[in-house]
C-alpha positions as CSV (number, residue, x, y, z in Angstrom):
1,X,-59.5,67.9,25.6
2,X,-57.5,64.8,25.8
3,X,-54.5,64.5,23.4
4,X,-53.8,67.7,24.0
5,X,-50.0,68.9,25.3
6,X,-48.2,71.7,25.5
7,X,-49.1,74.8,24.4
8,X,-52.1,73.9,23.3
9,X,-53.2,72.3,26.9
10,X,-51.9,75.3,28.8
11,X,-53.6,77.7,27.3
12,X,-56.9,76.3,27.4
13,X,-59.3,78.6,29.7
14,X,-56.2,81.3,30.3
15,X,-57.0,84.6,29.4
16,X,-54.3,86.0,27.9
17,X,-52.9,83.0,26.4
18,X,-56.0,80.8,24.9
19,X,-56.8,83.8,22.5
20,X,-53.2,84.5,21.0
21,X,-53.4,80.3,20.4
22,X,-56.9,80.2,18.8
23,X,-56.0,83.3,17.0
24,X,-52.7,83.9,16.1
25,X,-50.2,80.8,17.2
26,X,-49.2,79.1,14.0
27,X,-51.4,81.2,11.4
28,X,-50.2,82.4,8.3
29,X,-49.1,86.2,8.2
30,X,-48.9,88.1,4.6
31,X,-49.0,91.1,5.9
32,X,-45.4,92.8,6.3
33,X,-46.0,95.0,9.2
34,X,-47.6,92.2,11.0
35,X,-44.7,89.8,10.6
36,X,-42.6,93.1,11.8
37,X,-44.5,92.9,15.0
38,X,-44.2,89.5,15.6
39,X,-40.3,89.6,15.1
40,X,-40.2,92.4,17.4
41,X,-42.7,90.9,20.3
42,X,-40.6,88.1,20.2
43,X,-37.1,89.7,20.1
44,X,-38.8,91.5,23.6
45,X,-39.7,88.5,24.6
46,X,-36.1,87.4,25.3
47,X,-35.6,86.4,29.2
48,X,-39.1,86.9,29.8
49,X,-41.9,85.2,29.6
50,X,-44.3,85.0,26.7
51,X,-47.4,86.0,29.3
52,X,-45.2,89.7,29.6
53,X,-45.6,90.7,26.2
54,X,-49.1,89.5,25.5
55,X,-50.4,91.7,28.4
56,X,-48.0,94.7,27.0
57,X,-49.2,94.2,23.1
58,X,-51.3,97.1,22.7
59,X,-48.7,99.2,24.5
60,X,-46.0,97.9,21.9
61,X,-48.9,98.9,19.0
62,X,-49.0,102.3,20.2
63,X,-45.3,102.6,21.3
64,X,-43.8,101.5,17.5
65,X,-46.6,103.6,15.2
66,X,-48.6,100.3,14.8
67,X,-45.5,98.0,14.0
68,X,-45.0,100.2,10.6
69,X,-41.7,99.3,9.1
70,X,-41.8,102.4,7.2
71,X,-41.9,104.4,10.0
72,X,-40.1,102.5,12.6
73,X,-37.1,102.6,10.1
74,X,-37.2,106.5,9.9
75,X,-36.9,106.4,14.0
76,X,-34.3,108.8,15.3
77,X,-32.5,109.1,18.7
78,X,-35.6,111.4,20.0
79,X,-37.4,108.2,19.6
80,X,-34.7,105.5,20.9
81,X,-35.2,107.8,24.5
82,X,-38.9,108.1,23.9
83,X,-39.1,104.2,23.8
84,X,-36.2,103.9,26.7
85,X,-38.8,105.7,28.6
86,X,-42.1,104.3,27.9
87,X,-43.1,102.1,31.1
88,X,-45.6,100.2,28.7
89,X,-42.9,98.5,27.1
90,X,-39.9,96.3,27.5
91,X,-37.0,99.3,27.9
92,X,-34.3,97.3,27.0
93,X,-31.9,99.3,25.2
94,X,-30.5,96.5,23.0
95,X,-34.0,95.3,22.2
96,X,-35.3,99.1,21.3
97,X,-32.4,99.5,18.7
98,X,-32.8,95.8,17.2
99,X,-36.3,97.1,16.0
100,X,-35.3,100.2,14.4
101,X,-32.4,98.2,12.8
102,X,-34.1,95.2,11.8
103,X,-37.2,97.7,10.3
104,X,-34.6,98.8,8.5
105,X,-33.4,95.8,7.2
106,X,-36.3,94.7,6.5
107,X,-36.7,98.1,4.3
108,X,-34.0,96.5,2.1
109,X,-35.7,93.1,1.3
110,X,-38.8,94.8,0.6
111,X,-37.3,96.7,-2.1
112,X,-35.1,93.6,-3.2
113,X,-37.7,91.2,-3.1
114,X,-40.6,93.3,-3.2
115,X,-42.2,92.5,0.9
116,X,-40.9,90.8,3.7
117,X,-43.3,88.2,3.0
118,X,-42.1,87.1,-0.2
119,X,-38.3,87.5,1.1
120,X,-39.1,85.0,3.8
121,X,-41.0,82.5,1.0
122,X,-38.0,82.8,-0.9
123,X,-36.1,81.3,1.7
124,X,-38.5,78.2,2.0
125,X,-38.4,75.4,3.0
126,X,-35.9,75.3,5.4
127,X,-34.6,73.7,8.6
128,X,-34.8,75.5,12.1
129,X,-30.7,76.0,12.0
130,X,-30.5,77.4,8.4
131,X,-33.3,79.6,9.5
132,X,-31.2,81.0,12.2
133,X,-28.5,80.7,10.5
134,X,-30.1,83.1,7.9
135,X,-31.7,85.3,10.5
136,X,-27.9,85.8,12.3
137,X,-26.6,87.1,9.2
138,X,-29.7,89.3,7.8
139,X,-31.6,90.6,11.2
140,X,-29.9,91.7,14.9
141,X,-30.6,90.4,18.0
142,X,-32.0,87.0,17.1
143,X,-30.8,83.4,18.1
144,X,-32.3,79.9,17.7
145,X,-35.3,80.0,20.4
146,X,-36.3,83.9,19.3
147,X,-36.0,82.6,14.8
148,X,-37.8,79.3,15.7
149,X,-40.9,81.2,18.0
150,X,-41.4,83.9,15.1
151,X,-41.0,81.4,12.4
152,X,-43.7,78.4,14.3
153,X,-45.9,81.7,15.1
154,X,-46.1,82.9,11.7
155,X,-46.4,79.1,9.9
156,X,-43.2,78.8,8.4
157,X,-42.0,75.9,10.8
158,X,-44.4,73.3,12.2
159,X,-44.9,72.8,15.9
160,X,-47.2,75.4,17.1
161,X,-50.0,73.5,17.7
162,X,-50.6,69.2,18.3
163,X,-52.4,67.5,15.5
164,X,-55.3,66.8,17.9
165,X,-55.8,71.0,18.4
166,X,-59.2,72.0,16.9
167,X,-57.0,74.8,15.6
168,X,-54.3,72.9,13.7
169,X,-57.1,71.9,11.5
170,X,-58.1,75.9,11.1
171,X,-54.2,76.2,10.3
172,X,-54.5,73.5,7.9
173,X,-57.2,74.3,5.7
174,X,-55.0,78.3,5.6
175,X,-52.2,75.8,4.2
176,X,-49.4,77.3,5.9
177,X,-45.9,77.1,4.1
178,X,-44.5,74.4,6.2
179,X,-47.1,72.6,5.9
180,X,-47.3,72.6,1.6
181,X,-43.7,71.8,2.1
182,X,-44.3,68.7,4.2
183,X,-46.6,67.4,1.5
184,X,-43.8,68.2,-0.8
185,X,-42.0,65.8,0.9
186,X,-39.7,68.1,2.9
187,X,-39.0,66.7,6.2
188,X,-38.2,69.7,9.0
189,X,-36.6,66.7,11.8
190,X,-34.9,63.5,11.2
């Protein structure tokens, strides 16, 4: 398709990657345990590359009880070795205890602000370094690329997909929250 660049060209015809960008690249997530696992796939992310996790998803699903923050925050050290061990999975030890912590933490803004969800809309509109910013001093393990993936993956900042992408104009019509805050006015680069 001409005009496109980027993500969007790359992952044309790919098999891992043209279905996580038709489907899930730049959409709208409500659901808390879903934005959980997108923080947490890209936390693993880290030093690798995004193909990595996409082929270990499932493996993640089934390693962290389906990306339940309730249950992910009641994890214990039997579980810390059981993840260490599990060759389905990043085994990072740092990356394994930023996901129990950062369940959590996120256990604390769901009973201050009633979800995740509604903690991050709270927060909105921002720019990418307030984001991180934020992120640094509410979540571990998370700098500027791993805050602006999970927040362009989950609509919150724009640059997931080019304007000419059939599925920026899917995205669109979802009205993702950077999106209402552009026609607001809000302007995420100078």
């Amino acid at each position: 398709m001409s005009g496109l660049t980027g993500y969007c060209q790359s992952a044309l015809g790919h098999e891992w990657h043209e279905p996580y960008h038709n489907r899930h690249y730049g959409f709208p997530i409500a659901d808390d345990d879903q934005l959980f696992e997108r923080l947490v796939l890209e936390i693993n992310q880290a030093g690798l590359s995004w193909l990595t996790i996409l082929k270990r998803q499932e493996s993640f699903r089934a390693a962290y009880s389906n990306f339940s923050i309730a249950r992910v925050a009641k994890y214990g050290e039997k579980d810390r070795e059981r993840l260490l061990a599990d060759p389905g999975i990043i085994r990072n030890r740092l990356k394994v205890e930023a996901a129990i912590e950062n369940a959590r933490r996120i256990r604390a803004l769901q009973k201050s602000h009633g979800s995740f969800q509604a903690w991050l809309a709270a927060q909105h509109p921002l720019r990418k370094p307030d984001w991180v910013k934020l992120f640094k001093n509410t979540f571990v393990f998370t700098g500027g690329e791993i805050v602006g993936e999970f927040l362009m993956s989950t609509g919150y900042l724009p640059g997931a997909h080019v304007e000419a992408c059939p599925v920026y104009k899917k995205i669109a019509k979802l009205g993702p929250p950077w999106m209402k805050a552009v026609n607001k006015g809000m302007r995420f680069h100078d």
